[in-house]
C-alpha positions as CSV (number, residue, x, y, z in Angstrom):
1,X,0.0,0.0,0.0
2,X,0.9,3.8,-0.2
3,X,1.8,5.4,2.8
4,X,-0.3,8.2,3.0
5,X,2.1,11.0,4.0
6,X,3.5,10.8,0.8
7,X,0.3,11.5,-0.6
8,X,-0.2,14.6,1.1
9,X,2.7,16.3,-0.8
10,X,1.3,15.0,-4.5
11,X,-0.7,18.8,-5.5
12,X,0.5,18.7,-9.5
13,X,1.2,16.3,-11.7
14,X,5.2,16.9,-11.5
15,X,4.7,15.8,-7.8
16,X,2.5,12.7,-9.3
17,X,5.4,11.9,-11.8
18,X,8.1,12.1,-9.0
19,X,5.8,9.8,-6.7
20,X,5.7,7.6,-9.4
21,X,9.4,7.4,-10.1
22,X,10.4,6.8,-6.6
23,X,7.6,4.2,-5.9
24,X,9.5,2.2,-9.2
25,X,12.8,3.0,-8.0
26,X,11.6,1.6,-4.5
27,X,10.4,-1.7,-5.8
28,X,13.4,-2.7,-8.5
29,X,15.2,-2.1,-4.9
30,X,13.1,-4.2,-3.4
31,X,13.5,-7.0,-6.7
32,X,17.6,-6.5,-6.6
33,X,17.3,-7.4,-2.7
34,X,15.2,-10.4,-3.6
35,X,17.5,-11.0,-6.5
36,X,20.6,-10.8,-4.2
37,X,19.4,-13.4,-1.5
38,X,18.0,-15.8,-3.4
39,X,21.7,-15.7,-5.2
40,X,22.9,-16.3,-1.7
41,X,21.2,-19.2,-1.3
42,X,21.7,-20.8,-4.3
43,X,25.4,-20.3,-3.3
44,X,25.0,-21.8,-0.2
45,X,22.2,-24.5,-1.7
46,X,24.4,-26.4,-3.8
47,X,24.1,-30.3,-5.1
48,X,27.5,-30.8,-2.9
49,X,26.3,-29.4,0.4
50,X,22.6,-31.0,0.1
51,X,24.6,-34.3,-0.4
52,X,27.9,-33.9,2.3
53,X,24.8,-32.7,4.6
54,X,23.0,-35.8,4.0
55,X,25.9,-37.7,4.5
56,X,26.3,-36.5,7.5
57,X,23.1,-37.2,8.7
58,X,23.0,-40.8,7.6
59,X,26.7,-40.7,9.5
60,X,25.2,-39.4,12.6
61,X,22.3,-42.4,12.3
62,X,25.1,-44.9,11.9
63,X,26.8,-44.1,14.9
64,X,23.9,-44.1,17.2
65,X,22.8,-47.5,16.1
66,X,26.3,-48.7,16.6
67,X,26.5,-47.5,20.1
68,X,22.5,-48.9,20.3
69,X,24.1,-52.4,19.4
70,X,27.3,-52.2,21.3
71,X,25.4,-51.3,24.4
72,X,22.9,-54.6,24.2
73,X,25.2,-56.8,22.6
74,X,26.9,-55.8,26.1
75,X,24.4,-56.0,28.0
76,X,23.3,-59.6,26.8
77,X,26.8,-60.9,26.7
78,X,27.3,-59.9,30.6
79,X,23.9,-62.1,31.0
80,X,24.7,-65.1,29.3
81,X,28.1,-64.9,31.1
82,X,26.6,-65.0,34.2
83,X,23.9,-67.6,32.9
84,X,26.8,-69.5,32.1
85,X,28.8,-69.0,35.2
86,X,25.5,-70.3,37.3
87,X,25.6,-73.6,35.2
88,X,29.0,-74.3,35.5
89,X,30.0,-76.7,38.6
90,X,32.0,-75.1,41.6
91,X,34.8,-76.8,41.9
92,X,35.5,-76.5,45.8
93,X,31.9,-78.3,46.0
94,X,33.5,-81.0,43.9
95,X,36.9,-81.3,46.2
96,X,34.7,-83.0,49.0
């Protein structure tokens, strides 16, 4: 919208034209901004950094279901130790 202050000042049609030419410089302003940061991201947005950041996320998965596995492999080897342990005959019990 048009601010209205600027409206106030429009009396002729020189005023009209000026209004006219600054609201067009204001907006290819507003396009070379646009056109500027969407630059920047297509910098930043490449084919490379989409896949090393994907990478790095399938990366990050990996190691958490590695340390997932180690952790109950762990955890399920100290059991069956101990299952096996139970089984096993003592031998002072035996000595008698």
């Amino acid at each position: 919208m048009i601010p209205t202050e600027r409206l106030r000042d429009v009396r002729t049609m020189q005023d009209l034209r000026v209004e006219k030419a600054r609201m067009r410089y204001e907006v290819l302003m507003a396009e070379k901004d646009l056109t500027d940061s969407l630059q920047a991201v297509e910098k930043v947005v490449t084919f490379f950094t989409l896949f090393r950041r994907a990478a790095g996320g399938v990366r990050y998965a990996y190691g958490v279901i590695s340390r997932m596995s180690g952790f109950f492999s762990g955890l399920f080897r100290k059991r069956k130790q101990k299952e096996a342990d139970g089984n096993e005959p003592d031998p002072e019990v035996d000595s008698y």
